[in-house]
Kinemage of the C-alpha trace (Angstrom):
@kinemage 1
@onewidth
@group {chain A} dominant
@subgroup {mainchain}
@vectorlist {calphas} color= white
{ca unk a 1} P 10.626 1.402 -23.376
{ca unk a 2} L 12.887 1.759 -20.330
{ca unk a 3} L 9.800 2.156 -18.462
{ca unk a 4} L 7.849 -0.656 -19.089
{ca unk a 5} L 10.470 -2.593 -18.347
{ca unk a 6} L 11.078 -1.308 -15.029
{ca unk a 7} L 7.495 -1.758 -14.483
{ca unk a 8} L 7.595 -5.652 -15.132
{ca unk a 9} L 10.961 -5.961 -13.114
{ca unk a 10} L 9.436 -4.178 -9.909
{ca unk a 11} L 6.342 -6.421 -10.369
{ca unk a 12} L 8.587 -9.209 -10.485
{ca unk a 13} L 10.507 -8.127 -7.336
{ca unk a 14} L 7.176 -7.565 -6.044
{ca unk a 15} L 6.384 -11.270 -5.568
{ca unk a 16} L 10.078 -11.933 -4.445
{ca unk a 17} L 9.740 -9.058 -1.249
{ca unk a 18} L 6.271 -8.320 -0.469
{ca unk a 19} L 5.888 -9.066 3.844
{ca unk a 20} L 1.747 -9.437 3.338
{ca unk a 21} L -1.094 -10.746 1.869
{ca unk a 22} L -4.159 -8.264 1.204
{ca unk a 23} L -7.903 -9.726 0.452
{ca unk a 24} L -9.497 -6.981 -2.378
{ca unk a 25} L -12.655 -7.594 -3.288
{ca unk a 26} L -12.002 -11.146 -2.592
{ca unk a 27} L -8.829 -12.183 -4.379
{ca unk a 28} L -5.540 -12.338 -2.181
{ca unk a 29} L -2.768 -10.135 -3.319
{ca unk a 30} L 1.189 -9.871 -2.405
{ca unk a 31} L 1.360 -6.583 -0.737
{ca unk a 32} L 4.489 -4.697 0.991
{ca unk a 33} L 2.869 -3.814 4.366
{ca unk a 34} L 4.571 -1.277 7.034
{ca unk a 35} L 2.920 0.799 9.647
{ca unk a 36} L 5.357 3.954 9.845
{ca unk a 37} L 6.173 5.933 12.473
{ca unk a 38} L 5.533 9.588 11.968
{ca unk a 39} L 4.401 12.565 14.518
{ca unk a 40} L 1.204 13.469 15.163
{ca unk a 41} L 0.241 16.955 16.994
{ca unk a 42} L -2.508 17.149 19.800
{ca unk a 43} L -2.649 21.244 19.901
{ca unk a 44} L 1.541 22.062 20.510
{ca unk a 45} L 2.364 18.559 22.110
{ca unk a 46} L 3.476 15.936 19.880
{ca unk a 47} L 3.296 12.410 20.274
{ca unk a 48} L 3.740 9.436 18.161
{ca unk a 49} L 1.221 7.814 15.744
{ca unk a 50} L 1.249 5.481 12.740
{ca unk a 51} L 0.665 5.678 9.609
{ca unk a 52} L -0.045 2.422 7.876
{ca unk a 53} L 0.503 1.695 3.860
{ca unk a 54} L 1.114 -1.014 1.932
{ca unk a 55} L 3.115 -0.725 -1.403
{ca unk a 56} L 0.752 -2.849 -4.314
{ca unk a 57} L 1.446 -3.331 -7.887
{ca unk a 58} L -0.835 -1.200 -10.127
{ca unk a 59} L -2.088 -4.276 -12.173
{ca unk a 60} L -3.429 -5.503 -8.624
{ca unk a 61} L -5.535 -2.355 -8.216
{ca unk a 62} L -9.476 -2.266 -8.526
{ca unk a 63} L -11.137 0.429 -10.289
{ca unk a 64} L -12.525 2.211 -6.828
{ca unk a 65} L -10.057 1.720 -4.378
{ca unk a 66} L -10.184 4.811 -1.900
{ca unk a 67} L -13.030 4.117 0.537
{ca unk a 68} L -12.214 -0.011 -0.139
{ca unk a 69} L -11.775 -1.946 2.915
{ca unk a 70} L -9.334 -4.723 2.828
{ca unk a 71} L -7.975 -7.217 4.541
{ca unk a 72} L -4.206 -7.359 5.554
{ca unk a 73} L -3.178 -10.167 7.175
{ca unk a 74} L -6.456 -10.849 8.949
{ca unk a 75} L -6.629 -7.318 9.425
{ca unk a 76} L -9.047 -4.660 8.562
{ca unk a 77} L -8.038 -1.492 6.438
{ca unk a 78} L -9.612 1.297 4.925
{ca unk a 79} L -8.012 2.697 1.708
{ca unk a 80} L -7.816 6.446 2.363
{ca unk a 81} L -5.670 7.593 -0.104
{ca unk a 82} L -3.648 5.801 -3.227
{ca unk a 83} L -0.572 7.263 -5.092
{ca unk a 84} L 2.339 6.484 -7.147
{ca unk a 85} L 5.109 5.426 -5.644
{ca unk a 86} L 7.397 7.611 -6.366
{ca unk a 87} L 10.634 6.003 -4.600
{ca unk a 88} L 9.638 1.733 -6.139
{ca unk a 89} L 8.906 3.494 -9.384
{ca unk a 90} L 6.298 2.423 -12.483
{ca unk a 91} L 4.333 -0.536 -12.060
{ca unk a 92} L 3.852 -0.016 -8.033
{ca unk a 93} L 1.338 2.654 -5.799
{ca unk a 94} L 1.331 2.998 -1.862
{ca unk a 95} L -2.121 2.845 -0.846
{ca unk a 96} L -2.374 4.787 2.660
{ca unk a 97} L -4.408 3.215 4.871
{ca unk a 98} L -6.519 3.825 8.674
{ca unk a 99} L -8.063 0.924 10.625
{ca unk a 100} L -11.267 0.409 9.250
């Protein structure tokens, strides 16, 4: 029960703090988007890369969403890789995305 609920609260707080607007398969969606930092390696040097995602509620989600492209904030992304997220909790997935 407690999770359901949490699941309609964080896709109510969803509409209230998401930063983007994704096109899927046509229909515009309230996304969370962030390109984070993280290292990449080239052999033993590292150097800095991104690693774009955007946080999505699951309800928003099409059927076949890896291989997707979509459009974030006149954008284009590739969907690469989609998960729960873990840290938002139920009712939300980051979707990990590479310029498409």
């Amino acid at each position: 029960m407690f999770e359901a609920l949490e699941a309609r609260l964080n896709a109510a707080a969803m509409k209230k703090l998401s930063n983007a607007t994704a096109r899927i398969d046509g229909i515009d969606v309230r996304v969370i988007f962030d390109a984070q930092y993280k290292v990449g390696m080239v052999g033993v040097v590292g150097m800095g890369a991104s690693e774009p995602q955007m946080v999505i509620a699951d309800s928003d989600i099409p059927s076949e969403f890896i291989d997707t492209v979509v459009s974030v904030d006149g954008a284009a992304w590739k969907v690469v890789d989609v998960h729960a997220d873990k840290a938002s909790g139920p009712g939300l997935s980051l979707a990990i995305l590479e310029k498409a």
